[in-house]
C-alpha positions in Angstrom: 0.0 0.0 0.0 2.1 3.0 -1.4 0.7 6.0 0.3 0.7 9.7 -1.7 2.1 12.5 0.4 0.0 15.2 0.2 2.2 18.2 1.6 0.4 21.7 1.4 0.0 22.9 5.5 3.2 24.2 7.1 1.6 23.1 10.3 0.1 20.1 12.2 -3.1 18.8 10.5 -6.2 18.8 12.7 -8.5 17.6 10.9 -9.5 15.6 7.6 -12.7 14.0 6.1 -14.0 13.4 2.8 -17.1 15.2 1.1 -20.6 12.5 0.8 -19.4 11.6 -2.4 -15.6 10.5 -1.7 -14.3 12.8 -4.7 -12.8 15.7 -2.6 -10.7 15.9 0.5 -10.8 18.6 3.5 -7.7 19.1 5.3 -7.7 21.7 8.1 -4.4 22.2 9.9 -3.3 25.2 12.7 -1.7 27.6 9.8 -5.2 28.9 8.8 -6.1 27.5 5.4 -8.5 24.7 4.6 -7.5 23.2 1.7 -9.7 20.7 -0.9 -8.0 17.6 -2.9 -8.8 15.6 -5.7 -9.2 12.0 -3.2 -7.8 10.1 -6.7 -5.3 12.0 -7.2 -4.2 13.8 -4.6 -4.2 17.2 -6.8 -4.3 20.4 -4.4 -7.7 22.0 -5.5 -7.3 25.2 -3.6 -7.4 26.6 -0.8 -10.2 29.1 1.4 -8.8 31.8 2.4 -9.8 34.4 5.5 -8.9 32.8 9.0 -6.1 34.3 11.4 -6.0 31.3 13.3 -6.1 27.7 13.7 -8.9 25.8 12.0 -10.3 22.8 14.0 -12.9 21.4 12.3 -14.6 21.3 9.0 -17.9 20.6 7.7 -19.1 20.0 3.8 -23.1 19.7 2.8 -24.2 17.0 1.2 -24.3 18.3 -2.5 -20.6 19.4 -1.5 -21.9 23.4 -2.3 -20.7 25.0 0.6 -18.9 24.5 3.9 -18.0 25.4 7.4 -14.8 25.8 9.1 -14.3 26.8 12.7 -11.3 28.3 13.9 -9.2 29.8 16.8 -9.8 33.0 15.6 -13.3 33.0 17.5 -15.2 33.0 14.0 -17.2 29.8 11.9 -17.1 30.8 8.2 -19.3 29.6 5.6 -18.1 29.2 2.0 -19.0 28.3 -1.2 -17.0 25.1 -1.9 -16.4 25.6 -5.7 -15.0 29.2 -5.5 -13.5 29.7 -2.7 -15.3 32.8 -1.8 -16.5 33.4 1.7 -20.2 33.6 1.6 -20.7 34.6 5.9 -18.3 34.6 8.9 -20.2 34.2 12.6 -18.5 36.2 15.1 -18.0 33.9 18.5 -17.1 35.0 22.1 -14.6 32.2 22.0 -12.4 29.9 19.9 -14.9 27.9 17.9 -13.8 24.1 18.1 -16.4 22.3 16.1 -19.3 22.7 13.8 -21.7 20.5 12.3 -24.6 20.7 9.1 -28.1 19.7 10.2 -29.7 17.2 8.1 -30.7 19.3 4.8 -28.5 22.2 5.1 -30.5 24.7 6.3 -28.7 25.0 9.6 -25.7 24.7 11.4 -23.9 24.0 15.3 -21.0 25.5 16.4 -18.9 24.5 19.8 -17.1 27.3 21.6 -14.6 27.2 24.1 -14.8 29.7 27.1 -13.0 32.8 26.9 -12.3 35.5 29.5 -15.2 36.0 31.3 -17.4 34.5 28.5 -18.8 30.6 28.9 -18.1 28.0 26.8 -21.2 28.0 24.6 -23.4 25.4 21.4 -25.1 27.6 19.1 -28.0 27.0 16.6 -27.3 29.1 13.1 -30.3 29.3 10.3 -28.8 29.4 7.2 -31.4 28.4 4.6 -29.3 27.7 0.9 -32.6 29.1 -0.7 -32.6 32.3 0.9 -30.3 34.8 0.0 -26.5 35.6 2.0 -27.2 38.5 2.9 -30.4 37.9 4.8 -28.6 35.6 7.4 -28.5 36.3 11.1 -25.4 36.2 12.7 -27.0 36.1 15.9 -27.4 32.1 17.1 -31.1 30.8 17.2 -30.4 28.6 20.0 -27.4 29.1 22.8 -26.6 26.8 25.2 -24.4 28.2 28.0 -22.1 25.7 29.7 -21.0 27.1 33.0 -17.3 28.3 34.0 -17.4 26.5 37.3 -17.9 23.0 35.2 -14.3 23.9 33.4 -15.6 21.4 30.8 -15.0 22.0 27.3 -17.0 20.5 24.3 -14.7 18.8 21.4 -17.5 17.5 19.0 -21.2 18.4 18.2 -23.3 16.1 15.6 -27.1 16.3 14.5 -29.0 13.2 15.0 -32.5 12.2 15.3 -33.7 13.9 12.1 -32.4 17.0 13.9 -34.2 17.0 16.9 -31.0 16.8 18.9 -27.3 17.7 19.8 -25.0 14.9 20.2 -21.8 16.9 22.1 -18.8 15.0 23.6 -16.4 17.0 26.3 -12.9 17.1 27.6 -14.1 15.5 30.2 -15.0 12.1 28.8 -18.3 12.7 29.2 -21.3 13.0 26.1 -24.8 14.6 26.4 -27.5 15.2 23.9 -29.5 18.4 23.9 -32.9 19.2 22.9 -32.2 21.7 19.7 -35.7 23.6 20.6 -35.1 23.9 24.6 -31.4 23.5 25.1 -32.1 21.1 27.6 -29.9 17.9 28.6 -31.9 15.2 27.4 -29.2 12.0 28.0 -25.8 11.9 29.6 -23.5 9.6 29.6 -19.6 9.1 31.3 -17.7 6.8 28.8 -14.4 7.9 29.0 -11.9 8.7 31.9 -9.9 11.5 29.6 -11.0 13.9 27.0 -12.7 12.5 23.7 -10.8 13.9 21.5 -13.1 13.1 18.1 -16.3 11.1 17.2 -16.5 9.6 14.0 -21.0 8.2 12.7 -21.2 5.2 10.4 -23.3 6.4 6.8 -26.4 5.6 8.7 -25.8 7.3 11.9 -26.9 3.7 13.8 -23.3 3.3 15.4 -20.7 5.9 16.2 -17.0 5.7 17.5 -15.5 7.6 20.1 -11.6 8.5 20.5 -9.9 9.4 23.8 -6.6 10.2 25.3 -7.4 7.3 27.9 -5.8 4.7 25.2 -9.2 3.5 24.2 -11.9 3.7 21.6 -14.9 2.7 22.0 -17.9 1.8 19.2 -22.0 2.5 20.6 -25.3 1.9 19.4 -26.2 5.4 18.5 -30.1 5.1 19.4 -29.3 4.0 22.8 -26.2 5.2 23.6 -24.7 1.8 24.4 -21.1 0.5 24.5 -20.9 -2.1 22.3 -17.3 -2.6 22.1 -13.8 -1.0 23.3 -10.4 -1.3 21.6 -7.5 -0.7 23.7 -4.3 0.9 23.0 -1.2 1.4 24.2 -1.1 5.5 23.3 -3.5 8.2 23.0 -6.1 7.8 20.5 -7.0 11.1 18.4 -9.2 9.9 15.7 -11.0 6.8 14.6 -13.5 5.6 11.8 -15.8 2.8 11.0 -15.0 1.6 7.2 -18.2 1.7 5.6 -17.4 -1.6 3.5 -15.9 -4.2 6.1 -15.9 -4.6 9.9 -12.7 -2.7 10.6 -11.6 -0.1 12.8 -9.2 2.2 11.5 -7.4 4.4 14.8 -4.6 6.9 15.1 -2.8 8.5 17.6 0.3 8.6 19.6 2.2 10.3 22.6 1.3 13.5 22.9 3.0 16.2 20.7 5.2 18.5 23.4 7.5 14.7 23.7 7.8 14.3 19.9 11.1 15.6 19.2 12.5 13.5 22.1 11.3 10.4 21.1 12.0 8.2 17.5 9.2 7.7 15.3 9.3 3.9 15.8 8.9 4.7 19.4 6.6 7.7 19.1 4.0 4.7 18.1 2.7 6.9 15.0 0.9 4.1 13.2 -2.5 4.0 11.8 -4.2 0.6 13.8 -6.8 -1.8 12.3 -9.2 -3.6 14.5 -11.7 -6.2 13.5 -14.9 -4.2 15.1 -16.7 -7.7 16.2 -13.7 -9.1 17.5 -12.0 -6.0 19.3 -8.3 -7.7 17.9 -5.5 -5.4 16.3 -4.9 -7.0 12.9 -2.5 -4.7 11.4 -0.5 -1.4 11.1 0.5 1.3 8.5 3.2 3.2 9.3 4.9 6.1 8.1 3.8 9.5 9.7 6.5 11.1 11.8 4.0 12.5 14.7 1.1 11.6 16.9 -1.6 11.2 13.6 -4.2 13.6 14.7 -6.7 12.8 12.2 -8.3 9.7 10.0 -11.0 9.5 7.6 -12.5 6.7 5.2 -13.3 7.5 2.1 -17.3 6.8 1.5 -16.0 4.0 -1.0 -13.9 1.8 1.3 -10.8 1.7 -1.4 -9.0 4.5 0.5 -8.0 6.4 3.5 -5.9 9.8 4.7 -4.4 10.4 7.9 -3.0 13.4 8.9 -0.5 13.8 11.1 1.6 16.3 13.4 4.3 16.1 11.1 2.4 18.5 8.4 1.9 15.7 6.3 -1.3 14.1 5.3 -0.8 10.6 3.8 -3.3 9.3 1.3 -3.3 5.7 1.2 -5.6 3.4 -1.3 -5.9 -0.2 -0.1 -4.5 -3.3 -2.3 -6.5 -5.5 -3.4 -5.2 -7.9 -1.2 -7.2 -6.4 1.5 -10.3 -5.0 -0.7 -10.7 -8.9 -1.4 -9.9 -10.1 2.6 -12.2 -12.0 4.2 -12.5 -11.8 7.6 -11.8 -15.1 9.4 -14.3 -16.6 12.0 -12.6 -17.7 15.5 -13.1 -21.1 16.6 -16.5 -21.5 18.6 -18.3 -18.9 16.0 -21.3 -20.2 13.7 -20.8 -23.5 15.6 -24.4 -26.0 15.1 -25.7 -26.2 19.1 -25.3 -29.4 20.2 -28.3 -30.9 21.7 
């Protein structure tokens, strides 16, 4: 599996996902620019241009026409994907950390950390594609105030439920989904002992993943917000995905970032990890990255993956077909007859 190097961020990536169809490539890093690939190819499209500060997140529609970043700069912009033009930048109190679509585009969440004497906030934005730019309101529809004396912080908001709620994990290990018409908590859970550093939905939104800096992931029936499975590691784990076309588990991570250039990247343990998803069992590596990889995603098509890593790099990798055609083998005791 011979990986492309896709090298246009001066800076450590934070963040990379593919757009609904598996064509394009975000990659957000902390030197301000978002920048789109050609996922074939690995092409640099271009780049959107505007933010003084670290981008955390990124979010593209559906019909790949326009798309949110969030930044340190305390602002969420909206652009049109094609052009590169910035279409609407939402002023925050605070460093905006995440930002998700709502089912049908028509709105938006943002994630804000806390910032002098302002709270940590999740904000509701209407921004109906119909209607025209200029007609938006940059004040939120819906904030949700999250208390200093908590000294939580949110790290990832998702839709779910049609969009009648908030899924939003925290620094704490903690998740909660909130009402989007009230605000209020309407499920809580305490999976992890650290900070959840990134979720990661199947297609359907019936499963999701969670990654933590406690050296575990761990895979939940999105309905119920059951564990189903964990997968330990011996490091940090900053990002995870469900492959969309086998039961696998791709994971990344490694020690954290402030020890990297004391360590050897054989010992830094910067390797992408597969897990079977049903059997919890490491399977195999990819290695290659020379930092903690802070960032995975799955293209839509299961042929391909990127990871992007602390090194500035992102890595591009399409799977042989040795593993495209890889059956998954059935430990002893499985699909056994009963015996009477």
């Amino acid at each position: 599996m011979r990986p492309i190097l896709l090298k246009g961020h001066e800076r450590s990536l934070t963040y990379v996902s593919y757009n609904y169809d598996g064509d394009l490539l975000f990659t957000a890093s902390k030197d301000n620019l978002p920048t789109v690939w050609n996922a074939e190819t690995g092409e640099r499209i271009g780049t959107y241009n505007g933010h003084q500060g670290a981008v955390w997140d990124m979010d593209c529609n559906k019909s790949s026409s326009r798309l949110l970043t969030a930044s340190a700069d305390a602002t969420c912009k909206l652009w049109n994907t094609e052009t590169g033009e910035e279409l609407k930048s939402f002023p925050h109190r605070g460093p905006v950390r995440g930002v998700a679509w709502a089912e049908g585009g028509d709105e938006f969440a943002t994630i804000s950390d806390p910032f002098m004497e302002n709270d940590a906030l999740i904000s509701i934005y209407q921004v109906p594609e119909k209607s025209p730019v200029e007609s938006y309101n940059l004040t939120p529809r819906l904030e949700i105030e999250l208390p200093k004396e908590n000294i939580i912080k949110a790290t990832n908001v998702v839709f779910l439920g049609l969009n009648s709620s908030l899924f939003v994990t925290f620094d704490d290990g903690s998740i909660r989904l909130y009402d989007v018409k009230t605000g209020s908590v309407l499920n809580s859970i305490h999976p992890h002992q650290k900070k959840i550093n990134r979720v990661s939905f199947n297609k359907e939104k019936t499963l999701f993943i969670t990654s933590s800096a406690d050296f575990t992931a761990k895979l939940f029936d999105a309905v119920r917000l059951e564990p189903l499975k964990t997968y330990k590691t011996d490091r940090p784990v900053n990002d995870a995905v469900i492959s969309p076309t086998k039961e696998h588990i791709l994971l990344g991570g490694g020690q954290e970032a402030m020890s990297v250039t004391t360590t050897a990247g054989r010992a830094g343990k910067f390797e992408t990890k597969f897990f079977h998803l049903v059997y919890e069992e490491e399977f195999g590596i990819v290695k290659g990255h020379f930092g903690p990889i802070n960032a995975i995603a799955i293209n839509p098509d299961g042929r391909s993956y990127a990871s992007g890593a602390e090194d500035g790099y992102v890595r591009l990798h399409f799977f042989d077909k040795s593993y495209l055609d890889m059956e998954d083998p059935v430990p002893e005791g499985d699909g056994e007859e009963p015996t009477n």
